[in-house]
DOSESE-403657 format. One line per 8 residues: number of its first residue (from 1); for each residue x, y, z of N, C-alpha, C. Coordinates in steps of 0.2 Angstrom, whole numbers. Each point is the difference from the previous one (the first is absolute). Example, Ala and Ser with C-alpha at 12.3 -4.5 7.8 and 13.67 -1.06 7.14 Angstrom:
2
1) 66,-28,39,-4,6,0,4,6,0  -2,5,-4,4,6,1,-4,5,3
REM end
This chain:
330
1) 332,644,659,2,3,7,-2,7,0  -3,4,7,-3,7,-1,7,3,3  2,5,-4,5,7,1,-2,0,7  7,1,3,0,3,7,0,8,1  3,2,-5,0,8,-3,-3,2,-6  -6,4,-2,-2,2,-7,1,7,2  3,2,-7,2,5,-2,-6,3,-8  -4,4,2,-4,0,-8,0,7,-2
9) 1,1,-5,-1,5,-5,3,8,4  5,-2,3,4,5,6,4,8,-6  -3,4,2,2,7,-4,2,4,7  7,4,-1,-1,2,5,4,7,-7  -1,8,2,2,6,-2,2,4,5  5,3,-3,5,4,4,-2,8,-6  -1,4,5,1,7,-3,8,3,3  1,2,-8,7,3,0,-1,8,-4
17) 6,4,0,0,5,-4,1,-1,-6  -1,-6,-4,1,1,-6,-6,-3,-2  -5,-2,5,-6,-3,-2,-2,-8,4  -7,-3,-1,0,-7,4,6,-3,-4  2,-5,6,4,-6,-1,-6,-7,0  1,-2,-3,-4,-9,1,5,-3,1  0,-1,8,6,-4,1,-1,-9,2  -7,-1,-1,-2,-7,-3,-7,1,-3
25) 1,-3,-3,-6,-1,-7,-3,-6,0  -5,-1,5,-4,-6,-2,3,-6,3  4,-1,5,3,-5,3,-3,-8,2  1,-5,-1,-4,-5,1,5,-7,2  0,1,8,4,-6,0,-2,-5,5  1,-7,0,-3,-4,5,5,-4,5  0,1,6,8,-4,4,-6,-6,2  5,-5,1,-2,-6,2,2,-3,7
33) -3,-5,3,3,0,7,7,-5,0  5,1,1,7,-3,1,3,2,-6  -2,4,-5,3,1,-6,5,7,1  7,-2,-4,4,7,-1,0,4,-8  -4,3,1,-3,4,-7,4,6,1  6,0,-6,5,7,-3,-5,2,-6  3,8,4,-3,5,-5,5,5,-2  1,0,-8,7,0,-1,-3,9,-6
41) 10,2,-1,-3,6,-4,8,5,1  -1,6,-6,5,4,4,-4,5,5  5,5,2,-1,2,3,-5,7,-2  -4,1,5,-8,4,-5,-5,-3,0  1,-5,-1,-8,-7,-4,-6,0,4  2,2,7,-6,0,4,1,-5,5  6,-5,0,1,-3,6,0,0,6  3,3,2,0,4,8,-8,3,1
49) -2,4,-3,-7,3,1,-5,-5,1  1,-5,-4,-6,-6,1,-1,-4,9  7,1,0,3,-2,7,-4,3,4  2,9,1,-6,5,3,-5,0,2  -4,-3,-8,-7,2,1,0,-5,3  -1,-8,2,0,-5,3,1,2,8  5,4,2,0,1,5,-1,7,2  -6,2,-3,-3,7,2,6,5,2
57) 5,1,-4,5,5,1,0,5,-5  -3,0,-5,-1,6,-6,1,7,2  5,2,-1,1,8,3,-7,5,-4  -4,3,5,-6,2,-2,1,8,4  -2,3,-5,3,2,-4,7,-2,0  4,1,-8,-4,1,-7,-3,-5,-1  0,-7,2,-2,-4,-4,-8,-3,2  -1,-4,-3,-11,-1,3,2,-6,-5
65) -4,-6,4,-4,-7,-3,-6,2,-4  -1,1,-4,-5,2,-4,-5,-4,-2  2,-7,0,-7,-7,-1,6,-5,2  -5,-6,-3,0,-4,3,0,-5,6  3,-7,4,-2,-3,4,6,-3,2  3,0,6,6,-7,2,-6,-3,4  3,-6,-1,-6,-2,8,1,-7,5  3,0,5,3,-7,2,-4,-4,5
73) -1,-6,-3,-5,-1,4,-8,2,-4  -3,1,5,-8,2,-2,2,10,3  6,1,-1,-2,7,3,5,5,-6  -1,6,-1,2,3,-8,3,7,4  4,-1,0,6,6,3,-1,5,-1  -3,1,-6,-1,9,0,-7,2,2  -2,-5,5,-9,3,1,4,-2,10  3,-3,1,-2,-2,10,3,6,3
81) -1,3,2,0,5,7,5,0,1  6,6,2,5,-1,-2,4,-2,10  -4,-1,5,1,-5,3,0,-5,-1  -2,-5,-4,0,-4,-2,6,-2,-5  3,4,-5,4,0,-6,7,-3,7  0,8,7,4,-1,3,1,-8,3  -5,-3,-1,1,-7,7,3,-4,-6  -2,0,-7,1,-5,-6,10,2,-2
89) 0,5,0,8,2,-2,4,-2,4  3,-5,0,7,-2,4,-2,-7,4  -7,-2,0,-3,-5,3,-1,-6,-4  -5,3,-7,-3,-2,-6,4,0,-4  2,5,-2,6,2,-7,5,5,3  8,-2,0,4,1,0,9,3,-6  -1,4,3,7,1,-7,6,3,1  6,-4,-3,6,1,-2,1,7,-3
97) 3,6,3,2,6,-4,4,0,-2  2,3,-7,5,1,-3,8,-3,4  -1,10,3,8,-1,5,-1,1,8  2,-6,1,-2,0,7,4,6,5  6,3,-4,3,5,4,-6,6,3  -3,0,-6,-5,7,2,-8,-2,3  2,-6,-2,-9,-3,4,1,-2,8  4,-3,2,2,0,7,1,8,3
105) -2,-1,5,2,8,4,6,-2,5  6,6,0,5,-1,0,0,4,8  -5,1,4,2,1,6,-4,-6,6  -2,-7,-4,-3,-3,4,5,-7,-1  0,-5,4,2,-4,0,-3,-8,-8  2,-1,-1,-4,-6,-7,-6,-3,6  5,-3,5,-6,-5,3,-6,4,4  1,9,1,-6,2,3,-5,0,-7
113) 5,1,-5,-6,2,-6,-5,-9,-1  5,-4,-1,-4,-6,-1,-7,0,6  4,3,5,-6,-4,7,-5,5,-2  -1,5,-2,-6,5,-2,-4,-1,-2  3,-2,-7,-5,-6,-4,-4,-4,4  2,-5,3,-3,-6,2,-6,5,7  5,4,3,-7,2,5,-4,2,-2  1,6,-7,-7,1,-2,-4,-5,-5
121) 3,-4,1,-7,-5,-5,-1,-6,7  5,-4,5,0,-5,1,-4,3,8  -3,-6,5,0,4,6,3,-4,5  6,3,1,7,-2,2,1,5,7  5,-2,2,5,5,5,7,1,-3  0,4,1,10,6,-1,3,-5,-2  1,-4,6,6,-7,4,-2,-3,-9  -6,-4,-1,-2,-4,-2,1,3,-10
129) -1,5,1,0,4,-7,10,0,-5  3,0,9,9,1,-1,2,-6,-2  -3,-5,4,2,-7,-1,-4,-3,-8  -1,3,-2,-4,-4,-5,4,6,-7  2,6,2,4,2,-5,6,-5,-2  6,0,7,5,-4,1,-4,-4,-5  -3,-5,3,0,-6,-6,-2,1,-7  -1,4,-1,-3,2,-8,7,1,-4
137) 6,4,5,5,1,-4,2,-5,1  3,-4,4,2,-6,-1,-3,-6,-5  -7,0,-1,-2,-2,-6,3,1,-6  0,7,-3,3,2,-5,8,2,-1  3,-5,4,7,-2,0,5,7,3  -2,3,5,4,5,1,3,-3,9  8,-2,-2,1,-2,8,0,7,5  1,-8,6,-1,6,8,-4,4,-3
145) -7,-2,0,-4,3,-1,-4,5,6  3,-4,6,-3,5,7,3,9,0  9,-5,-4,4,8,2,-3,3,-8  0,-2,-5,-3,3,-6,-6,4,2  -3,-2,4,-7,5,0,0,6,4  5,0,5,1,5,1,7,6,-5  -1,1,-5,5,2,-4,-5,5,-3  1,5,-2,-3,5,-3,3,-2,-8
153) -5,3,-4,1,-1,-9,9,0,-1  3,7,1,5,2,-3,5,-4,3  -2,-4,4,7,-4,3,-2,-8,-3  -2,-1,-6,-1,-7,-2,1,1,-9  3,-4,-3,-2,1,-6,-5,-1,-5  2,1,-5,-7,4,-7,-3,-11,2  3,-5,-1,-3,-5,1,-4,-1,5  4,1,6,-4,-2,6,-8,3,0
161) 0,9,-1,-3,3,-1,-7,-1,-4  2,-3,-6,-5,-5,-6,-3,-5,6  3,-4,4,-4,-6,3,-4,7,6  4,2,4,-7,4,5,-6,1,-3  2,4,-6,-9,1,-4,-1,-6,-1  -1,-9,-1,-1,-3,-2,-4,-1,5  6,-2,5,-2,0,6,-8,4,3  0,5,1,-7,5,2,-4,-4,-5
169) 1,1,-7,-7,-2,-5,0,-7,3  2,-4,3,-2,-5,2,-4,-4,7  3,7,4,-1,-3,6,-6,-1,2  -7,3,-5,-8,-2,5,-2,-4,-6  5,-7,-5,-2,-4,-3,-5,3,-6  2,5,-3,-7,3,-4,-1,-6,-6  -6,3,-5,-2,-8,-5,4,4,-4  1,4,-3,3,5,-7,6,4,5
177) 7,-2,-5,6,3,0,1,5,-6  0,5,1,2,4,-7,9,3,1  4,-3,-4,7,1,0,0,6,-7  4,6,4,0,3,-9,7,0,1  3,-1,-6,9,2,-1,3,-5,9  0,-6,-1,3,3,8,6,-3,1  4,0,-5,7,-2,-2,3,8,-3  -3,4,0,1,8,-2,9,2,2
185) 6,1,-3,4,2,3,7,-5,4  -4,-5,1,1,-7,2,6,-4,-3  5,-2,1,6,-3,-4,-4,-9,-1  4,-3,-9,-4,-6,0,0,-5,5  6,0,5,0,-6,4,-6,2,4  -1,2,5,-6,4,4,-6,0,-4  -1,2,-6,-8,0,-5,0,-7,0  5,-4,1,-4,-9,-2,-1,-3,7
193) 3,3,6,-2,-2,8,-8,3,-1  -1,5,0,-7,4,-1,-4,-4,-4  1,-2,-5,-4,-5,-3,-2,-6,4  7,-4,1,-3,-6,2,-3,1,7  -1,6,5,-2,1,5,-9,0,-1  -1,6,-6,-6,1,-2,-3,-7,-2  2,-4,-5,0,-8,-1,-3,-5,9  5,0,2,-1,-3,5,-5,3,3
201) -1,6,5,-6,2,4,-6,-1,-5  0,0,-6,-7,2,-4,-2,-10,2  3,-4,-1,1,-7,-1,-3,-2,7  5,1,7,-5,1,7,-6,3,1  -2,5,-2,-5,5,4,-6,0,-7  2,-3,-6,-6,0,-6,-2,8,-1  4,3,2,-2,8,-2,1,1,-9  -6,3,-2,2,2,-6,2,5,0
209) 6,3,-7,4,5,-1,-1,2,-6  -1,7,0,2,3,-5,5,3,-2  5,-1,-4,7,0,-1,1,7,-7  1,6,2,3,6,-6,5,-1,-1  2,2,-4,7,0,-4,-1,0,-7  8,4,-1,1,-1,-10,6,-4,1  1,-4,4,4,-7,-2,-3,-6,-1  1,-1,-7,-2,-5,-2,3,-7,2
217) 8,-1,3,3,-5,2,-5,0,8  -2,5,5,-4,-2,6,-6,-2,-2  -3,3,-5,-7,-3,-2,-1,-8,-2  7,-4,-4,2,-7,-1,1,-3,7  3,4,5,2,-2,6,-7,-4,4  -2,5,0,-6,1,6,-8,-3,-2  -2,4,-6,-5,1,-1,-5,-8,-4  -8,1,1,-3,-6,-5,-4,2,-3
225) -2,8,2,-3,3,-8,2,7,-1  -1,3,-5,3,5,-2,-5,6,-4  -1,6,3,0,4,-3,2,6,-3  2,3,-6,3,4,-2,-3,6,0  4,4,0,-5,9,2,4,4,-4  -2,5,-7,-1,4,0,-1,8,-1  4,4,2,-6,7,0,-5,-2,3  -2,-2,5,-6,-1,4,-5,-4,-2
233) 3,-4,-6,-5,-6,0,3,-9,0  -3,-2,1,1,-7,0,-1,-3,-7  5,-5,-3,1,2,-8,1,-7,-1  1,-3,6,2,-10,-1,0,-3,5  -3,-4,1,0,-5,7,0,-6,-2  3,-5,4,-1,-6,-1,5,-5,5  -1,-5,1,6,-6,5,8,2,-6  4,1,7,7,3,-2,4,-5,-6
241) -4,-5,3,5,-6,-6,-2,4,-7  -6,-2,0,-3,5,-7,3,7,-1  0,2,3,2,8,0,5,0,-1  4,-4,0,8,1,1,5,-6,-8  -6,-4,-1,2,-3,-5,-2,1,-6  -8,3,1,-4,1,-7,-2,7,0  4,6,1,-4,5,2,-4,4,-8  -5,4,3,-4,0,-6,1,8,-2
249) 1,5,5,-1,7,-1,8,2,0  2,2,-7,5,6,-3,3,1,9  -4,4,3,5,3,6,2,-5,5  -4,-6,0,2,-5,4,7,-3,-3  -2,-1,-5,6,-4,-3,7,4,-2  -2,7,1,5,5,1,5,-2,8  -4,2,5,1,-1,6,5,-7,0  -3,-5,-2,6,-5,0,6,-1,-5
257) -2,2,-4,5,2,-4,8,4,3  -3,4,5,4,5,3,6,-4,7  -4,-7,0,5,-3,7,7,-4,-7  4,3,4,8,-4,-1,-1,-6,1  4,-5,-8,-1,-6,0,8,-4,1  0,-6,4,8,-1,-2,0,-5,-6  5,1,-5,-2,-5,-7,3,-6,4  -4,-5,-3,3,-6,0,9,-3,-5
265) -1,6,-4,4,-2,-6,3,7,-1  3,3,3,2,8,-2,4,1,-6  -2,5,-3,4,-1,-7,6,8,3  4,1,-6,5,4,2,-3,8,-2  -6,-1,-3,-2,6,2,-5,3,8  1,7,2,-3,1,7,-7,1,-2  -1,-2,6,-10,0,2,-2,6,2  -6,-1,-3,-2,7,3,-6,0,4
273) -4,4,2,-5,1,4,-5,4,-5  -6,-6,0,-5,6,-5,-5,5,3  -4,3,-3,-1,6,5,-7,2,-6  -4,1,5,-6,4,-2,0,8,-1  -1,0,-8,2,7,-1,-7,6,4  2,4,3,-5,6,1,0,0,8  -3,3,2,-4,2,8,-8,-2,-2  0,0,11,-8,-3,-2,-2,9,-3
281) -5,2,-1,-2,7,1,-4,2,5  1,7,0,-4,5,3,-8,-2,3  -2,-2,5,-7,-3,0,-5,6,-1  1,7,0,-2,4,-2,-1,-1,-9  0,-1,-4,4,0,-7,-4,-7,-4  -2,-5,5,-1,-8,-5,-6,3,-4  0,-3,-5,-4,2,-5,-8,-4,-1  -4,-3,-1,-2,-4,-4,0,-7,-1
289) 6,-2,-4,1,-5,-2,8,-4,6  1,-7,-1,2,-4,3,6,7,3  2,-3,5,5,7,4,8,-3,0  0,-7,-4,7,-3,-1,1,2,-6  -5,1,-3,1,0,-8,5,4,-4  1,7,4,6,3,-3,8,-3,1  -1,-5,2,7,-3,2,0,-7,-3  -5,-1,-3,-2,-8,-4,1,-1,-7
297) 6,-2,-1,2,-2,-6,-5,-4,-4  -6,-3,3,-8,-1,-3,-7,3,-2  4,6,6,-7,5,-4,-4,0,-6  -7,1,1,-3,2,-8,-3,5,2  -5,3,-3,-4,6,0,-6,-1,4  -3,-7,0,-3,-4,6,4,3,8  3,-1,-1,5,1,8,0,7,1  1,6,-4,2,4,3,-9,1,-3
305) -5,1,1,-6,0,-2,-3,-2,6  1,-4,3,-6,-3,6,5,-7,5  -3,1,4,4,-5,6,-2,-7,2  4,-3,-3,-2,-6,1,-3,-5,7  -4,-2,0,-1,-4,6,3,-6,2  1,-1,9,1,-4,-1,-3,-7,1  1,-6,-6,-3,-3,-4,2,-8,3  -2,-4,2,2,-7,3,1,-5,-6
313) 7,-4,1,2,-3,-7,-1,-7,2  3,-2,7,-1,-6,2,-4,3,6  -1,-10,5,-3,2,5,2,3,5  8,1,0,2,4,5,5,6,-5  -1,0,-4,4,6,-5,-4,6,-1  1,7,0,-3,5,-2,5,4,-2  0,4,-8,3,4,-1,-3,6,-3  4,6,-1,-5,8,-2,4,0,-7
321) -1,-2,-6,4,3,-6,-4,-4,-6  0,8,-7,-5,-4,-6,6,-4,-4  5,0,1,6,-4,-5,2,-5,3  -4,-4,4,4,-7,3,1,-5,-6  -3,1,-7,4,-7,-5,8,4,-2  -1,7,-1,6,3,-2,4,-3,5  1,3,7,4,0,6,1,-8,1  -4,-2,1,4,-12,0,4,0,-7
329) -2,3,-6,4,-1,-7,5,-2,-1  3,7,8,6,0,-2,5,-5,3
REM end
């Protein structure tokens, strides 16, 4: 099957006062059509910014696309006209923001904002733009959706709020959904509505999704393949069953390591939560050699020496590390 989305060799740099940032190194990733591919990581990794570059948002200055190629379709996002970029963004690819408090504008109604979208991609009338918001919110399960629409942000809650952005990124049908964080701030019962909503609409409308998060419980939820990011690069990918049962890279296995488990058999002593020692670093600062490596209770002199590639184990596995017999050992 051919990628509906290629992502290749994606470098993007940021100048700071302490020196460039490499705030992605080489990025390579491929979406499929109907597939929901999480890209997981802490916070740093380069998640959010890959989002970006995809949707031609890079704050420029500081930051520049330096190489590279996205390309959907037969057409490569950082070469079309940026008339063009405008007709593909909200049409073509579509994205969930963070916090929808600050991504809505808080002096226009939800339902003008949705009809905006659609006017400027669709060729509609006003009438025809309002009625087809209504039903997008009611889609995404928000009642009285006539009287809902006219409701400004601040008068709805952080949930409701979560589906209007759902809602817009949806309304002109795009192929590609990019959700980053979008349970951010969110209480569990509302994160698993969000889920099954995301589930749902993805299952009706065959839109692929890109799903961010460092939740690895949403990534189990949601996702069918997985790639792991950090310090700006991609360090392990493969189908989440795999990823989730056989993981191969130290910081993956960390990351799952880190989700709370309920024992089936508790003994009288308490649980604890394990935990990945360090920060990611400085992206000014990575050195050389593997950029987990100071935090890898596997390191060798290999590691912090030169940077591992990443290297395909199965037909759908790829991982970035020179001690995978050490690291399965254990």
């Amino acid at each position: 099957m051919s990628s509906l989305l290629s992502i290749r060799d994606l470098v993007v740099d940021f100048k700071t006062r302490a020196g460039n940032a490499r705030v992605l190194n080489h990025i390579s990733l491929d979406v499929y059509p109907g597939e929901v591919l999480g890209i997981v990581g802490e916070s740093g990794c380069g998640k959010s910014m890959t989002a970006l570059s995809v949707m031609g948002l890079v704050p420029t200055p500081p930051g520049k696309i330096t190489s590279g190629s996205i390309t959907l379709g037969d057409e490569d996002l950082l070469k079309v006209p940026t008339k063009r970029l405008h007709q593909i963004r909200g049409k073509e690819i579509s994205m969930i923001f963070q916090e929808p408090m600050t991504s809505l504008n808080p002096v226009f109604r939800v339902g003008d904002q949705i009809a905006e979208s659609i006017l400027l991609h669709e060729n509609v009338t006003k009438a025809e733009a309002w009625e087809r918001s209504v039903k997008m919110l009611e889609k995404v399960g928000i009642p009285e959706a006539a009287i809902r629409a006219r409701n400004y942000p601040h008068e709805m809650s952080g949930g409701m709020r979560q589906r209007v952005m759902i809602a817009m990124a949806l309304a002109c049908n795009p192929k590609v959904l990019i959700a980053d964080e979008p349970t951010t701030a969110l209480d569990v019962t509302v994160q698993a509505q969000i889920f099954d909503l995301l589930k749902e609409l993805q299952q009706d409308t065959g839109t692929a999704i890109i799903m961010i998060t460092h939740d690895m419980g949403a990534i189990a939820e949601l996702t069918d393949r997985v790639a792991v990011m950090y310090a700006g690069h991609v360090i392990e990918t493969g189908s989440t069953k795999d990823i989730l049962t056989n993981p191969h890279h130290p910081y993956t296995r960390g990351l799952i390591s880190c989700v709370p488990h309920l024992e089936k058999n508790p003994t009288e002593e308490r649980p604890f939560l394990q935990e990945i020692p360090g920060v990611v670093p400085p992206l000014t600062e990575l050195g050389k050699g593997c950029t987990f490596a100071p935090r890898c209770q596997f390191q060798s002199n290999t590691c912090l020496a030169d940077r591992p590639d990443l290297t395909q184990i199965t037909a759908e596995h790829s991982v970035s590390c020179y001690n995978l017999e050490k690291v399965l050992a254990q």
